[in-house]
Biotite code that builds the C-alpha atoms (Angstrom):
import biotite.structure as struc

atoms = struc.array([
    struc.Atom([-22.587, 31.076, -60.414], chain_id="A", res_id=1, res_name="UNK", atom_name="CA", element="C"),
    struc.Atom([-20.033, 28.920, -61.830], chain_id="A", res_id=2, res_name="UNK", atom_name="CA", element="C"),
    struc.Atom([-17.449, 31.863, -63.153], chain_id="A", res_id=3, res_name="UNK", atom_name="CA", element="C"),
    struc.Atom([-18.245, 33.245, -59.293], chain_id="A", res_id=4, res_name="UNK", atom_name="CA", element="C"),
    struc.Atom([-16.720, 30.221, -58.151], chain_id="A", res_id=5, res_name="UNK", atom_name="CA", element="C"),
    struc.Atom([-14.030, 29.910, -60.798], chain_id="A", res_id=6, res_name="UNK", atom_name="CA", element="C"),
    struc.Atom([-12.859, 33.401, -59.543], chain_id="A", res_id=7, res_name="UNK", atom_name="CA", element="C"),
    struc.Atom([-12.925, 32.452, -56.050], chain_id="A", res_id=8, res_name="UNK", atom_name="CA", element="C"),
    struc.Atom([-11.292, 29.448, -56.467], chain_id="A", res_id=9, res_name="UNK", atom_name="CA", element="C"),
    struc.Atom([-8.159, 31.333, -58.664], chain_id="A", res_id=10, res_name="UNK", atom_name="CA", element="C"),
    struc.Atom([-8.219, 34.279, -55.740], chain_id="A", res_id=11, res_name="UNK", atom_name="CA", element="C"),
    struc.Atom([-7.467, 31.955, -53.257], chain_id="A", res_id=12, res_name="UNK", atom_name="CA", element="C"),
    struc.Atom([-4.928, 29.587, -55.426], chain_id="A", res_id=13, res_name="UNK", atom_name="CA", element="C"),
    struc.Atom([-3.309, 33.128, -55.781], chain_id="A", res_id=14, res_name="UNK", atom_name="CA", element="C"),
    struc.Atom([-3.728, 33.922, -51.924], chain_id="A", res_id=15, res_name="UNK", atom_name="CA", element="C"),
    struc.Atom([-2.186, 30.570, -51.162], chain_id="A", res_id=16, res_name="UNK", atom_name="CA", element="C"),
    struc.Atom([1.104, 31.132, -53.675], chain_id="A", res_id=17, res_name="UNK", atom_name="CA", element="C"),
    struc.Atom([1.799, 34.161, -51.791], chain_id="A", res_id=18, res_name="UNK", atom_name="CA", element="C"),
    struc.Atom([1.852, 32.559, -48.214], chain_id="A", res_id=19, res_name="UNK", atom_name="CA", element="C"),
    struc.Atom([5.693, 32.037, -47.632], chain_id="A", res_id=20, res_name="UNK", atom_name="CA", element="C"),
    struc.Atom([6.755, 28.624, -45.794], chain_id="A", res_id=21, res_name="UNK", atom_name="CA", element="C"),
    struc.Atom([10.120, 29.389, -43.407], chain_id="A", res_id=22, res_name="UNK", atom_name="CA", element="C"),
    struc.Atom([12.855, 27.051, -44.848], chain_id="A", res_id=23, res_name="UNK", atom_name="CA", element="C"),
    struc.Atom([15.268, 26.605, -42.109], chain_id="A", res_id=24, res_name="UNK", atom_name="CA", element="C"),
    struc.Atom([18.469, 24.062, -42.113], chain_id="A", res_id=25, res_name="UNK", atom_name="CA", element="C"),
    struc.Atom([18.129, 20.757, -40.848], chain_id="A", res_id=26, res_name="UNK", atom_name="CA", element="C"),
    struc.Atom([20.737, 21.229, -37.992], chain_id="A", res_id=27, res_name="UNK", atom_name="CA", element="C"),
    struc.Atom([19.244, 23.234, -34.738], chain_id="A", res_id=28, res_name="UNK", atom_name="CA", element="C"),
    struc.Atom([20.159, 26.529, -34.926], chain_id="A", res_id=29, res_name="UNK", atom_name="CA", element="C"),
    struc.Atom([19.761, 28.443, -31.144], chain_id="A", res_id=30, res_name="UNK", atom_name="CA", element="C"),
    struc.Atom([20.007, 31.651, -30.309], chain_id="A", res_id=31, res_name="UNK", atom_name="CA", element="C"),
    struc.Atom([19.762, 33.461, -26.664], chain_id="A", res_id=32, res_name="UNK", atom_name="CA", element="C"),
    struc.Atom([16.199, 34.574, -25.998], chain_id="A", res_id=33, res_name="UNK", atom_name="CA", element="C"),
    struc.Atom([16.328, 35.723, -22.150], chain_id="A", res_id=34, res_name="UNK", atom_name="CA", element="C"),
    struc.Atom([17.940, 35.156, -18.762], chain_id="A", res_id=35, res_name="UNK", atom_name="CA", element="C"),
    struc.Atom([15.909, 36.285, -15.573], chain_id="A", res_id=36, res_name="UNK", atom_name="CA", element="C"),
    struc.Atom([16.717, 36.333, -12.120], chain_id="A", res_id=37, res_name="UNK", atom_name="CA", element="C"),
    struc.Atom([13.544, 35.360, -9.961], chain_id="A", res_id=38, res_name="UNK", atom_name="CA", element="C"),
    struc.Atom([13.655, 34.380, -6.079], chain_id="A", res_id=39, res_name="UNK", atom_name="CA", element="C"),
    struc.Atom([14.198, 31.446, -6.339], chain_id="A", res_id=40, res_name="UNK", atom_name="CA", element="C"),
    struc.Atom([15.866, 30.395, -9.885], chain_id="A", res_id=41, res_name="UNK", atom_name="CA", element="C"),
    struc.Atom([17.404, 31.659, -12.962], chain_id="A", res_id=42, res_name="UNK", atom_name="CA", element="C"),
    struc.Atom([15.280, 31.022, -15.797], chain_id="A", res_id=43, res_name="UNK", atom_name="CA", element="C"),
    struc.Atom([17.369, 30.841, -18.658], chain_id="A", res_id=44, res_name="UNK", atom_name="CA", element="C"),
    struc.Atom([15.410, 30.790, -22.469], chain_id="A", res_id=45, res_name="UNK", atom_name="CA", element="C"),
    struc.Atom([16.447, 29.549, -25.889], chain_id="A", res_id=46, res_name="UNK", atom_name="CA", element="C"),
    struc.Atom([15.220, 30.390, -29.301], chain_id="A", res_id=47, res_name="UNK", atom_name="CA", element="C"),
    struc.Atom([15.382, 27.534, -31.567], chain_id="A", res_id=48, res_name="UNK", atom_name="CA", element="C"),
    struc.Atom([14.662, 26.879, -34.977], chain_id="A", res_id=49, res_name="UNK", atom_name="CA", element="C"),
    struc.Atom([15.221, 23.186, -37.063], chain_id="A", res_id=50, res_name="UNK", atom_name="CA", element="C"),
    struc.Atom([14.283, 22.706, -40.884], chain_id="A", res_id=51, res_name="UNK", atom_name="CA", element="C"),
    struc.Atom([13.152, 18.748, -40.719], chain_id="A", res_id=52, res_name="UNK", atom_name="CA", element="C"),
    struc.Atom([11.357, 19.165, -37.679], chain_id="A", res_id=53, res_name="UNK", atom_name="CA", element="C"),
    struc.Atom([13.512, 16.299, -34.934], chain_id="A", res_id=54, res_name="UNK", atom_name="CA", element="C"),
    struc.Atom([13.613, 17.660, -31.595], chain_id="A", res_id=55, res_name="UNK", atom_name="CA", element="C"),
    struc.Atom([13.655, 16.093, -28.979], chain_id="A", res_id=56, res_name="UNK", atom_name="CA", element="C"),
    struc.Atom([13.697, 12.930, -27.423], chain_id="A", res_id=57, res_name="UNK", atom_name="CA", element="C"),
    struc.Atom([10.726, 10.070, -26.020], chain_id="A", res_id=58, res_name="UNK", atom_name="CA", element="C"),
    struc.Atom([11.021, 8.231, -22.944], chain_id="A", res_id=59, res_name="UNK", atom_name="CA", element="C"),
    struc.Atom([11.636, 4.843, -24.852], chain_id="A", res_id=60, res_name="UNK", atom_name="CA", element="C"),
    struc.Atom([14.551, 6.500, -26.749], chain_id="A", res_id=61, res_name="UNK", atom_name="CA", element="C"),
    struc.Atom([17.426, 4.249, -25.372], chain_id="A", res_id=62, res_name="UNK", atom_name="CA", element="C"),
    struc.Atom([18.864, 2.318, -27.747], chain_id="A", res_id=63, res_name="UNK", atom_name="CA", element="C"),
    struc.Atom([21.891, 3.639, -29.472], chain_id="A", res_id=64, res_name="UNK", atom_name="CA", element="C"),
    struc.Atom([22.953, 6.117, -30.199], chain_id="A", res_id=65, res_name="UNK", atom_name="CA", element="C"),
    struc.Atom([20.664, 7.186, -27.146], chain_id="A", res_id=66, res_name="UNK", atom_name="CA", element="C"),
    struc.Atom([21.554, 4.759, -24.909], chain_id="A", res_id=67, res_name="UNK", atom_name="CA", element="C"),
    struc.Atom([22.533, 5.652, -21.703], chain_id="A", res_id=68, res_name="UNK", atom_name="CA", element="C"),
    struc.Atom([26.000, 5.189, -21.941], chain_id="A", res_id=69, res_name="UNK", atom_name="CA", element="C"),
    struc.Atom([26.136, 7.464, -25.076], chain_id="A", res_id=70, res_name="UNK", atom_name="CA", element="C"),
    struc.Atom([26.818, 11.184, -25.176], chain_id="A", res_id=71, res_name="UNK", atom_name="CA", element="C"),
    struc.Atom([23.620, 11.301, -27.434], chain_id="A", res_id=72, res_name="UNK", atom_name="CA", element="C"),
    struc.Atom([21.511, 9.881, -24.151], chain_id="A", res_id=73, res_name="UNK", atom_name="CA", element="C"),
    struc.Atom([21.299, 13.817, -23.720], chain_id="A", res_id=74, res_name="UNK", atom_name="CA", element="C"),
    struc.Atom([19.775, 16.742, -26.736], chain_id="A", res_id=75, res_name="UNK", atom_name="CA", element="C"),
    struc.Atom([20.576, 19.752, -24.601], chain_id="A", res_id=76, res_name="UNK", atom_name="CA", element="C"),
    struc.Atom([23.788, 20.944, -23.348], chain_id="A", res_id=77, res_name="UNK", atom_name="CA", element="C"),
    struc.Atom([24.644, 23.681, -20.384], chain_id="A", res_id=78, res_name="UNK", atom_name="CA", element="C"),
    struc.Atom([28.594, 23.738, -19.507], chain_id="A", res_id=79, res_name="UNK", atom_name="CA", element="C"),
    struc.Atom([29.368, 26.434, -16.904], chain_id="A", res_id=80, res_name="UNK", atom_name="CA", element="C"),
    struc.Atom([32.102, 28.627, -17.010], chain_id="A", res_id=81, res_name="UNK", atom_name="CA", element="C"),
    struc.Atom([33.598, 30.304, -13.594], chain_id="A", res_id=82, res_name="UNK", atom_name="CA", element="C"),
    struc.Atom([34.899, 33.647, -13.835], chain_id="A", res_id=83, res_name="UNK", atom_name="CA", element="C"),
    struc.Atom([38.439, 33.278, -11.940], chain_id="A", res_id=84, res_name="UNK", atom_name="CA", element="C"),
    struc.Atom([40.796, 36.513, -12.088], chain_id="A", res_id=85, res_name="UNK", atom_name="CA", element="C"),
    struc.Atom([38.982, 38.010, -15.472], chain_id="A", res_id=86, res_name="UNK", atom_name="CA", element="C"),
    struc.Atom([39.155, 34.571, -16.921], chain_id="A", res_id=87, res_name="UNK", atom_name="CA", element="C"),
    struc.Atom([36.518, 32.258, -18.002], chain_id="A", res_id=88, res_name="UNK", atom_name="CA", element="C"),
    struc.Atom([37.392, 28.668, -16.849], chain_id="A", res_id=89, res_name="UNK", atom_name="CA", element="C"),
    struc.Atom([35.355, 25.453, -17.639], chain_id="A", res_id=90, res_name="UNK", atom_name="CA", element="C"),
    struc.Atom([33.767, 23.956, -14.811], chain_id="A", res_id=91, res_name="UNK", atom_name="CA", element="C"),
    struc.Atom([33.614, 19.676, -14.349], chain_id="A", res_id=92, res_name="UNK", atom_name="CA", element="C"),
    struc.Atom([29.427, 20.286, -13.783], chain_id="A", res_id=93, res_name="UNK", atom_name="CA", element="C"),
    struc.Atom([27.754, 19.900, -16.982], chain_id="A", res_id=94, res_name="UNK", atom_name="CA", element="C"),
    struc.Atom([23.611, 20.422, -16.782], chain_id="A", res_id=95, res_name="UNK", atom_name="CA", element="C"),
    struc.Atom([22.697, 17.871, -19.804], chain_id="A", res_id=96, res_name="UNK", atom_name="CA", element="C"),
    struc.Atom([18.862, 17.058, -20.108], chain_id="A", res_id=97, res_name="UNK", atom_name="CA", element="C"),
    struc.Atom([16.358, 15.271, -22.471], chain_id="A", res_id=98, res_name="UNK", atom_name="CA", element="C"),
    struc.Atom([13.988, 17.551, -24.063], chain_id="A", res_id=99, res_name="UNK", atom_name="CA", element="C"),
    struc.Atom([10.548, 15.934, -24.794], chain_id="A", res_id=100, res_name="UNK", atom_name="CA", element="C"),
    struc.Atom([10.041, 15.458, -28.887], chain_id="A", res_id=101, res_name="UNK", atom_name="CA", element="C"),
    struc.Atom([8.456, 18.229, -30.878], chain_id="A", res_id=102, res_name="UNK", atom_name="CA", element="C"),
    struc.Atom([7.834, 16.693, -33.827], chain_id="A", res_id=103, res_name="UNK", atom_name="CA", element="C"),
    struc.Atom([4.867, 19.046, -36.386], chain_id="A", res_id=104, res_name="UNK", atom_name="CA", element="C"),
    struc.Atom([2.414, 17.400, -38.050], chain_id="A", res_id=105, res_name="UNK", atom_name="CA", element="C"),
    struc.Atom([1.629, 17.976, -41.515], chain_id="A", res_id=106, res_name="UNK", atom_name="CA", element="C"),
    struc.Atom([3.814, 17.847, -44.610], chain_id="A", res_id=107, res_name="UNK", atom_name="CA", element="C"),
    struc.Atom([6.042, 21.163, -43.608], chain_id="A", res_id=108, res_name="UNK", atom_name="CA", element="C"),
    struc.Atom([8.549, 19.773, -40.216], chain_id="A", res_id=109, res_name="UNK", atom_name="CA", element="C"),
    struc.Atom([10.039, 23.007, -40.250], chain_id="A", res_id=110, res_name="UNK", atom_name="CA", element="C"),
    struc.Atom([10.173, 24.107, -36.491], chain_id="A", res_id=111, res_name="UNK", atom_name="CA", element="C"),
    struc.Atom([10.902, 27.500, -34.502], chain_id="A", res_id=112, res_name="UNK", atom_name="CA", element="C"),
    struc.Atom([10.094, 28.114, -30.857], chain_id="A", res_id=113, res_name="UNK", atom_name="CA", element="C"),
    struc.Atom([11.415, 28.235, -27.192], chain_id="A", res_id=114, res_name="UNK", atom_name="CA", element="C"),
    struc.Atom([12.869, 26.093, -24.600], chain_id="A", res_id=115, res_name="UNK", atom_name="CA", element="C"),
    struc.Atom([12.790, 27.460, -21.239], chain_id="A", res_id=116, res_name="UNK", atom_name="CA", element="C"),
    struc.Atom([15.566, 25.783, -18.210], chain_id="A", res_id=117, res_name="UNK", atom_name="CA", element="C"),
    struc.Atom([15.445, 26.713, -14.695], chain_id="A", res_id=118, res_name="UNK", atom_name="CA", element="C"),
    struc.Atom([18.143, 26.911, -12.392], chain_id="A", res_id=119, res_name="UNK", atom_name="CA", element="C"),
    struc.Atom([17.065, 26.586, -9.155], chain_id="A", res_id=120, res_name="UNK", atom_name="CA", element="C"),
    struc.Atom([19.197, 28.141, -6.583], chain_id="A", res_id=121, res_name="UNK", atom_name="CA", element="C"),
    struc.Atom([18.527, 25.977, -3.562], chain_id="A", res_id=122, res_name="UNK", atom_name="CA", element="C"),
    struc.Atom([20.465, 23.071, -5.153], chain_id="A", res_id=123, res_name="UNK", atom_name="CA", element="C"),
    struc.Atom([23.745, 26.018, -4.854], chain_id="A", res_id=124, res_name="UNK", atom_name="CA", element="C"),
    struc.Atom([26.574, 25.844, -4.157], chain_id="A", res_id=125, res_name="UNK", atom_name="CA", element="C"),
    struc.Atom([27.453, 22.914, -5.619], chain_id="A", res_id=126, res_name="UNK", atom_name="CA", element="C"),
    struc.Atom([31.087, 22.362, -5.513], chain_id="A", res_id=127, res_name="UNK", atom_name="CA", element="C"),
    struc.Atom([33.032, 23.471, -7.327], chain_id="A", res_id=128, res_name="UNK", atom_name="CA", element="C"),
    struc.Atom([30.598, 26.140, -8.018], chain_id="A", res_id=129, res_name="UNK", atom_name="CA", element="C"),
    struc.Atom([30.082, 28.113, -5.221], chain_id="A", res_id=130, res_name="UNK", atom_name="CA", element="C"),
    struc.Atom([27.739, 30.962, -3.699], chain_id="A", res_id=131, res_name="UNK", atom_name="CA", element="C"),
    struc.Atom([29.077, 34.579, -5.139], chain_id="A", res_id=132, res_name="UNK", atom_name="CA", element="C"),
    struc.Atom([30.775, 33.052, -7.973], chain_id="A", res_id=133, res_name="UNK", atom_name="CA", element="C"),
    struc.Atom([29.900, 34.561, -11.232], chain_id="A", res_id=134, res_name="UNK", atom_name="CA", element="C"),
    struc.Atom([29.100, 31.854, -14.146], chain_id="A", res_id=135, res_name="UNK", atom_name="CA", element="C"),
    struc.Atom([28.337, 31.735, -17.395], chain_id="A", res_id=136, res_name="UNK", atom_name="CA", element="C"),
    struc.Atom([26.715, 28.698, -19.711], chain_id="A", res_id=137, res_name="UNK", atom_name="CA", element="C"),
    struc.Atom([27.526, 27.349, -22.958], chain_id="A", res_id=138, res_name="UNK", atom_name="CA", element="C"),
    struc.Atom([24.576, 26.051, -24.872], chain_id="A", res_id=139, res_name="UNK", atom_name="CA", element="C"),
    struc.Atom([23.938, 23.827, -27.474], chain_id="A", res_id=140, res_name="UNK", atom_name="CA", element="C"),
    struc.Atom([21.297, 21.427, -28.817], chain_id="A", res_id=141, res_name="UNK", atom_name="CA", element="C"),
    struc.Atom([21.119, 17.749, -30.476], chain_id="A", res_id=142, res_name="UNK", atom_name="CA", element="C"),
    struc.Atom([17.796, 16.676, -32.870], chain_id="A", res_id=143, res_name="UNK", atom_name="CA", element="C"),
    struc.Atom([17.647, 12.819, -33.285], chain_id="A", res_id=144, res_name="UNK", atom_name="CA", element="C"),
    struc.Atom([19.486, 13.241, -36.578], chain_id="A", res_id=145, res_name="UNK", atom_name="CA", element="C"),
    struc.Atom([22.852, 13.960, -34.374], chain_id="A", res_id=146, res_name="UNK", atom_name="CA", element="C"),
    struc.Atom([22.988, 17.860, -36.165], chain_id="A", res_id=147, res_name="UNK", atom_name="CA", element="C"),
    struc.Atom([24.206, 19.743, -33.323], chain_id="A", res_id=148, res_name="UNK", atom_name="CA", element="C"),
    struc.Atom([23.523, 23.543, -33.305], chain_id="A", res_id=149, res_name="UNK", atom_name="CA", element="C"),
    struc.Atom([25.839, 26.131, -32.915], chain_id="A", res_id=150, res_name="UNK", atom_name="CA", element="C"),
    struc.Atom([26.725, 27.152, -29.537], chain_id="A", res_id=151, res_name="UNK", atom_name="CA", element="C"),
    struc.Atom([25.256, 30.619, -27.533], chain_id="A", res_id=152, res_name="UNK", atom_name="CA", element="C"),
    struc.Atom([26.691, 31.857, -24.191], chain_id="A", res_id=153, res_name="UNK", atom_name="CA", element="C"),
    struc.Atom([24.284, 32.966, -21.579], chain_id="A", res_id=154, res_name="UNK", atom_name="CA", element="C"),
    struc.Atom([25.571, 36.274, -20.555], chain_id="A", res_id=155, res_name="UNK", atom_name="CA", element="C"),
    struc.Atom([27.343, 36.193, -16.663], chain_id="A", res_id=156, res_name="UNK", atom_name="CA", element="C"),
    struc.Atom([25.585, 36.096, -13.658], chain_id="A", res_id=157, res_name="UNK", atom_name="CA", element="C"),
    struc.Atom([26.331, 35.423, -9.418], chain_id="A", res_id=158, res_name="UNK", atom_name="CA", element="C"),
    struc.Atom([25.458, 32.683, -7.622], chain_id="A", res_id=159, res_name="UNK", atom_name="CA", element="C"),
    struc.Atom([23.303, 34.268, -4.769], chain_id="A", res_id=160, res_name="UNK", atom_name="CA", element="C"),
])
């Protein structure tokens, strides 16, 4: 009975060895997942993946650097772009928001998943964004370390 256990116990030391952990860096890295047109929004999606597991930011998070005079008061970032006579132009309208912490528990931090934003459409046109314009968003992401990801573009679509 004892070897039976013995064997078990080495099978599943061997199992274990072979499970591979994803090692990611420690700054967000994003990536474009989807953008969907619905009735009534555009719901844009992010992929996301951070190696020491700090997304995100708690309600009480506002002392510095997350105050709310700081640029850090903010972890995700759309800037619109206009298309004006086959140009892309920055727009004065950023979309900054606080995502809620997603912090793993357990010794591995290492994070990947989604983050979903929906632009509603009843809140257009917003000057100087206007209905019919075509637009475009830059995207980026903050964890609480300051690492900011790289940036994606959201592929063009009209205001209805």
């Amino acid at each position: 009975m004892a070897s039976k256990v013995a064997a078990l116990a080495a099978v599943t030391l061997v199992l274990g060895a072979c499970l591979k952990r994803e090692k990611y860096p420690v700054e967000p890295v994003i990536s474009m997942k989807s953008i969907e047109m619905t009735g009534d929004s555009t719901l844009i999606t992010i992929a996301f993946t951070d190696g020491d597991g700090d997304i995100g930011l708690a309600e009480s998070d506002t002392f510095p650097p997350f105050d709310t005079s700081s640029l850090y008061y903010f972890n995700l970032y759309f800037d619109p772009q206009r298309l004006e006579n086959g140009t892309w132009t920055n727009v004065d309208l950023p979309y900054y928001y606080r995502v809620a912490p997603i912090t793993p528990t357990g010794q591995d931090k290492s994070l990947n998943g989604e983050i979903a934003w929906a632009l509603r459409t009843q809140f257009f046109p917003l000057p100087p964004l206007a209905q019919g314009d075509t637009v475009r968003f830059n995207i980026r992401l903050v964890d609480r370390a300051l690492h900011v990801s790289n940036t994606v573009t959201t592929e063009a679509f009209r205001i209805p």
